[in-house]
DOVOMI-448283 format. One record per residue (C-alpha): x negated, y negated, z negated; residue in three letters; residue number from 0. Coordinates in Angstrom, 3 decimals, decimal comma. Each point is the difference from the previous one (the first is absolute). Example, Ala and Ser with C-alpha at 12.3 -4.5 7.8 and 13.67 -1.06 7.14 Angstrom:
<pts>
pt px: -12,300	py: 4,500	pz: -7,800	type: Ala	seq: 0
pt px: -1,370	py: -3,440	pz: 0,660	type: Ser	seq: 1
</pts>
This chain:
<pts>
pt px: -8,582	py: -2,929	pz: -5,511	type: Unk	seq: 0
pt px: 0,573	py: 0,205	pz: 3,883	type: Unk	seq: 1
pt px: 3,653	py: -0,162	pz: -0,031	type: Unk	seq: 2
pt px: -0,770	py: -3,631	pz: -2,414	type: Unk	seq: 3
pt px: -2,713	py: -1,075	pz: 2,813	type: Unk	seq: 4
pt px: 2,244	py: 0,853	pz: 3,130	type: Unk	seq: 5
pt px: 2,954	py: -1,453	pz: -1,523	type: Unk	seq: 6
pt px: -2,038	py: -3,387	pz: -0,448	type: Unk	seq: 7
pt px: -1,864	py: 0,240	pz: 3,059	type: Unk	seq: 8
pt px: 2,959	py: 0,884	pz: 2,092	type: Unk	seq: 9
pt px: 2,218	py: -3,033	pz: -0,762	type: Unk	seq: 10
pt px: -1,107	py: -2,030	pz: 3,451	type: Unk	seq: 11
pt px: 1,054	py: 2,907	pz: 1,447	type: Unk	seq: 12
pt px: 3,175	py: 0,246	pz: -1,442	type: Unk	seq: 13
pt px: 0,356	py: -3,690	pz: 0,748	type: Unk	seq: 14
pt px: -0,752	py: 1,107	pz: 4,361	type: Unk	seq: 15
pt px: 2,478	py: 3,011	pz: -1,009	type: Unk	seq: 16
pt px: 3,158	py: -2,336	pz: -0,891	type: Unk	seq: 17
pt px: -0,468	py: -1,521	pz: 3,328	type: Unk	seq: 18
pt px: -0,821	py: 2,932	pz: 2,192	type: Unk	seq: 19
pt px: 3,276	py: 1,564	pz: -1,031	type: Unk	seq: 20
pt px: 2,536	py: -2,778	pz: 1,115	type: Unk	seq: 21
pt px: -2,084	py: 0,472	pz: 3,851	type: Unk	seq: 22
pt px: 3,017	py: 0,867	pz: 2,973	type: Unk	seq: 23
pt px: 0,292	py: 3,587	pz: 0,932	type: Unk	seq: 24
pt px: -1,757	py: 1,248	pz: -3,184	type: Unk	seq: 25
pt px: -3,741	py: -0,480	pz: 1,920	type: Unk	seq: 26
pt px: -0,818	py: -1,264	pz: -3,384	type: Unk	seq: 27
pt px: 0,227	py: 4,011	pz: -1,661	type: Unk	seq: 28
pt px: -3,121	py: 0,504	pz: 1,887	type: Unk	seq: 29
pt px: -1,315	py: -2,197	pz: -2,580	type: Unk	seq: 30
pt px: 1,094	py: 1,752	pz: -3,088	type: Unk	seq: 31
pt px: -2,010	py: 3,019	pz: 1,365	type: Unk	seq: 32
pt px: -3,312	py: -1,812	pz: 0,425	type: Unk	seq: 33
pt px: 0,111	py: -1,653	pz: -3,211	type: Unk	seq: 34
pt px: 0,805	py: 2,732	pz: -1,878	type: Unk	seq: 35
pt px: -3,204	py: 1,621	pz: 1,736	type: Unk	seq: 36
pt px: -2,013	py: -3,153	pz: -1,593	type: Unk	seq: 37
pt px: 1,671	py: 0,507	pz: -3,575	type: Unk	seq: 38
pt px: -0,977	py: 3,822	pz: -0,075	type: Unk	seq: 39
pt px: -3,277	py: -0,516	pz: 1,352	type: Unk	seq: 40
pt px: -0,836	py: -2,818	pz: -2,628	type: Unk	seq: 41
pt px: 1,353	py: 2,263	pz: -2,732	type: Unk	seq: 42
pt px: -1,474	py: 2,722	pz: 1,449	type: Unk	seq: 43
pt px: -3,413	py: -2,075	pz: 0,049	type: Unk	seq: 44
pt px: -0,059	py: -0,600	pz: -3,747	type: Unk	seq: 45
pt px: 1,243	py: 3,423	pz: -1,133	type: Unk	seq: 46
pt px: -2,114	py: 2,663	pz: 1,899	type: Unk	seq: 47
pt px: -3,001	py: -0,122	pz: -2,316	type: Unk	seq: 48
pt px: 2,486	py: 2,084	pz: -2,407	type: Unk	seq: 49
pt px: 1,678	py: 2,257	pz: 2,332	type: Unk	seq: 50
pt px: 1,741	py: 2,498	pz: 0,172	type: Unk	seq: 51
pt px: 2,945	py: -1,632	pz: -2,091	type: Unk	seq: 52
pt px: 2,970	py: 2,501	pz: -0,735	type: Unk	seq: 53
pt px: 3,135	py: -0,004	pz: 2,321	type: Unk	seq: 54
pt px: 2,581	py: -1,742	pz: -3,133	type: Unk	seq: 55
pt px: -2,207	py: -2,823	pz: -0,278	type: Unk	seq: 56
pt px: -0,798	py: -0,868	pz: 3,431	type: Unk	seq: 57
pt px: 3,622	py: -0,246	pz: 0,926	type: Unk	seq: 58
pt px: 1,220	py: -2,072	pz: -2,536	type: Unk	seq: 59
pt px: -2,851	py: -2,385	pz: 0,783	type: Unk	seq: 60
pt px: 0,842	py: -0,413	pz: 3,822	type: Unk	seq: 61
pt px: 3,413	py: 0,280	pz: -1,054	type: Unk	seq: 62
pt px: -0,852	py: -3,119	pz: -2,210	type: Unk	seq: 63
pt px: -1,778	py: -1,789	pz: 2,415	type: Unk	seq: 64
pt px: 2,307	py: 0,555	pz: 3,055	type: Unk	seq: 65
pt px: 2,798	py: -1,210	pz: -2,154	type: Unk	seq: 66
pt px: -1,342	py: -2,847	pz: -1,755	type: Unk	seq: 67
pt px: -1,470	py: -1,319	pz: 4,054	type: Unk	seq: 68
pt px: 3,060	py: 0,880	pz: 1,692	type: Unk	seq: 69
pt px: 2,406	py: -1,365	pz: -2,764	type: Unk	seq: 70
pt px: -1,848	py: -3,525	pz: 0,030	type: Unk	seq: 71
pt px: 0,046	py: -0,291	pz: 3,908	type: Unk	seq: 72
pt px: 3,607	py: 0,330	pz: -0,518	type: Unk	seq: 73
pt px: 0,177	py: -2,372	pz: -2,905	type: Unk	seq: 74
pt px: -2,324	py: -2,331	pz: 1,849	type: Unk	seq: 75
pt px: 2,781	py: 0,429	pz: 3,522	type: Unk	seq: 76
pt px: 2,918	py: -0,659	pz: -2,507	type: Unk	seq: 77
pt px: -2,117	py: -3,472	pz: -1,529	type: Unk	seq: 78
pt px: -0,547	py: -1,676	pz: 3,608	type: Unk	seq: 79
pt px: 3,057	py: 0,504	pz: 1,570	type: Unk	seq: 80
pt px: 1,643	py: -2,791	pz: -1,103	type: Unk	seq: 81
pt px: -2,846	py: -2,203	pz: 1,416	type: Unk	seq: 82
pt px: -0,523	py: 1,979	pz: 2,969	type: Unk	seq: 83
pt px: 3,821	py: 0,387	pz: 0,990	type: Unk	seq: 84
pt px: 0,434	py: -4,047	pz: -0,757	type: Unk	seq: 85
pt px: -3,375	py: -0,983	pz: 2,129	type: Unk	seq: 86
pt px: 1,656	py: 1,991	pz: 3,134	type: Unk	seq: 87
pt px: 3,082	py: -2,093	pz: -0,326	type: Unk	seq: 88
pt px: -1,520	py: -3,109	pz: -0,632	type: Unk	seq: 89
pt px: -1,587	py: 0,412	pz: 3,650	type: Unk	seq: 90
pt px: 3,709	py: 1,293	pz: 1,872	type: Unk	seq: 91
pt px: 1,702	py: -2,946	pz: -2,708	type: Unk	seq: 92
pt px: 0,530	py: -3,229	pz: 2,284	type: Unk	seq: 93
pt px: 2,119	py: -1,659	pz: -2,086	type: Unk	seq: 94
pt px: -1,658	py: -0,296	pz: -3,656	type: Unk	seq: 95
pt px: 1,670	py: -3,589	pz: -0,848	type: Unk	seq: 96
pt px: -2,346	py: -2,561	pz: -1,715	type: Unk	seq: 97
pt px: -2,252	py: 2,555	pz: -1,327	type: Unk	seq: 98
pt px: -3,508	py: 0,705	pz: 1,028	type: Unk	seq: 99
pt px: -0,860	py: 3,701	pz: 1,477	type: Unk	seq: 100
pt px: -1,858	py: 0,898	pz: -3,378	type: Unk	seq: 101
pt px: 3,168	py: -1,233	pz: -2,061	type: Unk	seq: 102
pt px: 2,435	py: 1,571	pz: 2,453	type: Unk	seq: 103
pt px: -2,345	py: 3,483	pz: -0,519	type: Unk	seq: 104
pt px: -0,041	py: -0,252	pz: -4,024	type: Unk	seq: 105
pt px: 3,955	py: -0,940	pz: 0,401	type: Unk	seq: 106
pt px: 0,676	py: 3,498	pz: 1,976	type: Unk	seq: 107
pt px: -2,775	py: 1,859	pz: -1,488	type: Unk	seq: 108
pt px: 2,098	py: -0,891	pz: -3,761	type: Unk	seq: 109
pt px: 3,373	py: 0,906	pz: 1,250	type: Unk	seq: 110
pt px: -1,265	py: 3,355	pz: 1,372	type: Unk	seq: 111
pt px: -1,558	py: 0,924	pz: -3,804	type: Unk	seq: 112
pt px: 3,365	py: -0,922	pz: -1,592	type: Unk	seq: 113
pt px: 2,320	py: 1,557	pz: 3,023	type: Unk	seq: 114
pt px: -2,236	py: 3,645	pz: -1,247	type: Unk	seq: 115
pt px: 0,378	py: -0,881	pz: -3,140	type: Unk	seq: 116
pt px: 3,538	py: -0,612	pz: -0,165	type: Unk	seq: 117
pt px: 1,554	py: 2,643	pz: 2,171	type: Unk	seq: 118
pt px: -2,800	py: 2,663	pz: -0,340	type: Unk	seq: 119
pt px: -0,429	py: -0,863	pz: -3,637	type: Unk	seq: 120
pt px: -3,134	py: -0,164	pz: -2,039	type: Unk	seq: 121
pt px: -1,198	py: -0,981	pz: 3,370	type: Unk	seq: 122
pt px: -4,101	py: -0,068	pz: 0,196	type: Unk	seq: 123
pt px: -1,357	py: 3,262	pz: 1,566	type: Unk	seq: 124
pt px: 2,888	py: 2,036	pz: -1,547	type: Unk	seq: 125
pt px: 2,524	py: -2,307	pz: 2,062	type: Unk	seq: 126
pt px: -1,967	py: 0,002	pz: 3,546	type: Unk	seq: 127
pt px: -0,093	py: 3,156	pz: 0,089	type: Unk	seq: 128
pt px: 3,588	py: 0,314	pz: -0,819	type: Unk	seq: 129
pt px: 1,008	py: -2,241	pz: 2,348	type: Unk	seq: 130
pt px: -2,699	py: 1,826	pz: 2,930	type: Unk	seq: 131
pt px: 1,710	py: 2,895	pz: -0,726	type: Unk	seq: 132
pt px: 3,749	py: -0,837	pz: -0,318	type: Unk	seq: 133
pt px: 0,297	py: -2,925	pz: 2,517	type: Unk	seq: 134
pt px: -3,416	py: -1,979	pz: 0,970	type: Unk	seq: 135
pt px: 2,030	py: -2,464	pz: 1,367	type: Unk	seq: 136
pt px: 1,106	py: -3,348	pz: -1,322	type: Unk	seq: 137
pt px: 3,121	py: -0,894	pz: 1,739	type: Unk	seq: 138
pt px: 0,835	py: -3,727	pz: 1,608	type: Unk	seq: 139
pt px: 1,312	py: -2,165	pz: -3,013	type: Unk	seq: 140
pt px: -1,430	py: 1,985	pz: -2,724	type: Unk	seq: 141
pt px: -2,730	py: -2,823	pz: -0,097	type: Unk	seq: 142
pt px: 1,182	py: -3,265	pz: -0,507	type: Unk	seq: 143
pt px: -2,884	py: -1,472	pz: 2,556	type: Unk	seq: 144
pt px: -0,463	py: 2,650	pz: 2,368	type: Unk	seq: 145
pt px: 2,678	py: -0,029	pz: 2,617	type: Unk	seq: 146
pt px: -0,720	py: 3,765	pz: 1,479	type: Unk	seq: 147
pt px: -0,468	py: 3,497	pz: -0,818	type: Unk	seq: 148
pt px: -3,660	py: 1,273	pz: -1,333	type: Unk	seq: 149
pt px: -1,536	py: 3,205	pz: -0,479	type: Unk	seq: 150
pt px: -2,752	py: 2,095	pz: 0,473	type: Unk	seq: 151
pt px: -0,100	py: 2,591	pz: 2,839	type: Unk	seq: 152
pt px: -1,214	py: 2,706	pz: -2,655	type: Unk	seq: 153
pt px: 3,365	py: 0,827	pz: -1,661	type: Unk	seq: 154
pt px: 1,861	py: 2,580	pz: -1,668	type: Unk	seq: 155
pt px: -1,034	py: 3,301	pz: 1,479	type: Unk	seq: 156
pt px: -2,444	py: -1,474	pz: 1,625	type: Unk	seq: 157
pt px: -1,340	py: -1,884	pz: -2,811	type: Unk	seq: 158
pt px: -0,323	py: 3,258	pz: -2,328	type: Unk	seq: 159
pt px: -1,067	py: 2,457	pz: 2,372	type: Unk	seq: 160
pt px: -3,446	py: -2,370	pz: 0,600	type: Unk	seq: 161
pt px: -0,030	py: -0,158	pz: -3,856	type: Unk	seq: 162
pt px: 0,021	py: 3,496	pz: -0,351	type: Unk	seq: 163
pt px: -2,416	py: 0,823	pz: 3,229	type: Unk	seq: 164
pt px: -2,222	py: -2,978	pz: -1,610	type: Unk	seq: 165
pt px: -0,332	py: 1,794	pz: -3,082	type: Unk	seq: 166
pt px: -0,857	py: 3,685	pz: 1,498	type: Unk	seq: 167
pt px: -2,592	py: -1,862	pz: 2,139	type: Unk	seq: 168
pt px: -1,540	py: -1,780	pz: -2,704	type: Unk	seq: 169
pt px: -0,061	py: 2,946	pz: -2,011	type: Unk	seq: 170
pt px: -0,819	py: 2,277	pz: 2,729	type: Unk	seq: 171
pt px: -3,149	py: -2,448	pz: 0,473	type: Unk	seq: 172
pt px: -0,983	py: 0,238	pz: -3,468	type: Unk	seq: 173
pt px: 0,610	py: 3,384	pz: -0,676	type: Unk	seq: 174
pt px: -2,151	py: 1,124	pz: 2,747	type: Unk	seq: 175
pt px: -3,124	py: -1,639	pz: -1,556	type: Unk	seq: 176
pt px: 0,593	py: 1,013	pz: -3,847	type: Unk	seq: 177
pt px: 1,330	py: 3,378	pz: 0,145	type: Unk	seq: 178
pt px: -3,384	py: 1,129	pz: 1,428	type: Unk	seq: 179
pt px: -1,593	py: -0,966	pz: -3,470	type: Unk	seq: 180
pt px: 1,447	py: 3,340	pz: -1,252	type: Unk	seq: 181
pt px: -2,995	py: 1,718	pz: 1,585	type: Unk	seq: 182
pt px: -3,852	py: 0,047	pz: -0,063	type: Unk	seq: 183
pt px: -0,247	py: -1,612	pz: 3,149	type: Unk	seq: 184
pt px: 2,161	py: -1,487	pz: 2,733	type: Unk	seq: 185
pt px: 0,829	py: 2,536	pz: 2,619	type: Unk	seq: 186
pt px: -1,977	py: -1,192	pz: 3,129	type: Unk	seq: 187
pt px: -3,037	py: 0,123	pz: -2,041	type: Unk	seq: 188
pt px: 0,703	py: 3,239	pz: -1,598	type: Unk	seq: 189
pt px: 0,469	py: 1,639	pz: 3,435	type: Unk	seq: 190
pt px: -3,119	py: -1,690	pz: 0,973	type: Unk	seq: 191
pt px: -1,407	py: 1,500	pz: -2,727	type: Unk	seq: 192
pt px: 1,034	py: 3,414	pz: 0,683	type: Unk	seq: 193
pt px: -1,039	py: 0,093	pz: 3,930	type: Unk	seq: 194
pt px: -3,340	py: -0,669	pz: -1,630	type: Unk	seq: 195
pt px: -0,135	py: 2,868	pz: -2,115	type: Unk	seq: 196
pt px: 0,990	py: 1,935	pz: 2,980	type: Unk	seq: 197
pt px: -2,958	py: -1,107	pz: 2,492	type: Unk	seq: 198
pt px: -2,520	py: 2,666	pz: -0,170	type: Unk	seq: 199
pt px: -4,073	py: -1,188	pz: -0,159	type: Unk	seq: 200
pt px: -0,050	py: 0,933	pz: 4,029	type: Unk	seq: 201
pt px: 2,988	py: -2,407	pz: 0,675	type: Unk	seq: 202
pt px: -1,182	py: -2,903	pz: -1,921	type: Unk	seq: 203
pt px: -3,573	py: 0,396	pz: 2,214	type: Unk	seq: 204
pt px: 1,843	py: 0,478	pz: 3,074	type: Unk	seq: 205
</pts>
């Protein structure tokens, strides 16, 4: 039940994810961290009533959940960069003909889809992230309206070692929250708990 809540509940966060992972010198991993803290802490929210949980379960559930976030952020990356690389060129695009910005924009943005999908066939997610980690450049002529190179600075090795130090992050953030469900009681509180026990009558007046 809170791996089916999280995963519903976590989908704007997803949505900030697949933006916050395309940010310039990977400040957006910070990101992954923090809201992986918010996942855990929202499953860990509507699961503690039934701690402990054994350790088999509790890992595939954050493994579920860390996947099924991180995976979509990707997916969701992979969906708007068509759009997103085609708005950038429409504003450093001078010469767009008789067309309109928006037209010029849908024009590019169409190309792009069927450039992925024809040299980094089926194209979609599978095909960005192909093309991220083969080339993530589209050369000068291989669109028929765009007269210069595009890319992304996030590319090949650079491209999969923020994928891969987005997903430890995110799971790292998650992980921390969930795996304490294995015992009685979170560990602050149980060494709270014990110091208590410890205090003597006399140091509890004093």
């Amino acid at each position: 039940m809170g791996c089916v809540v999280t995963a519903v509940g976590s989908l704007p966060i997803v949505w900030l994810l697949s933006y916050a992972g395309t940010l310039p010198f990977f400040l957006g991993l910070f990101f992954f961290a923090l809201f992986g803290l918010i996942v855990g802490a929202v499953i860990h929210r509507v699961t503690a009533p039934n701690r402990p949980y054994g350790n088999t379960p509790l890992l595939i559930g954050t493994t579920l959940v860390v996947l099924f976030g991180w995976s979509l952020s990707v997916v969701k990356e992979a969906r708007d960069f068509p759009g997103d690389l085609a708005t950038d060129t429409s504003r450093k695009t001078r010469d767009i003909g008789d067309r309109t910005i928006d037209e010029f924009h849908d024009l590019v943005a169409n190309q792009i889809r069927a450039f992925l999908k024809e040299k980094y066939p089926p194209g979609g997610t599978i095909g960005y992230v192909r093309w991220a980690l083969t080339s993530g450049e589209i050369k000068k002529g291989e669109l028929a309206d765009v007269k210069r190179k595009l890319g992304q600075p996030q590319r090949r090795y650079a491209w999969a070692i923020r994928v891969i130090l987005s997903l430890a992050l995110y799971a790292f953030g998650v992980g921390s929250q969930t795996l304490q469900l294995r015992f009685i009681k979170d560990r602050a509180v149980r060494a709270i708990d014990v110091e208590d026990e410890e205090l003597s009558p006399d140091d509890v007046s004093a």
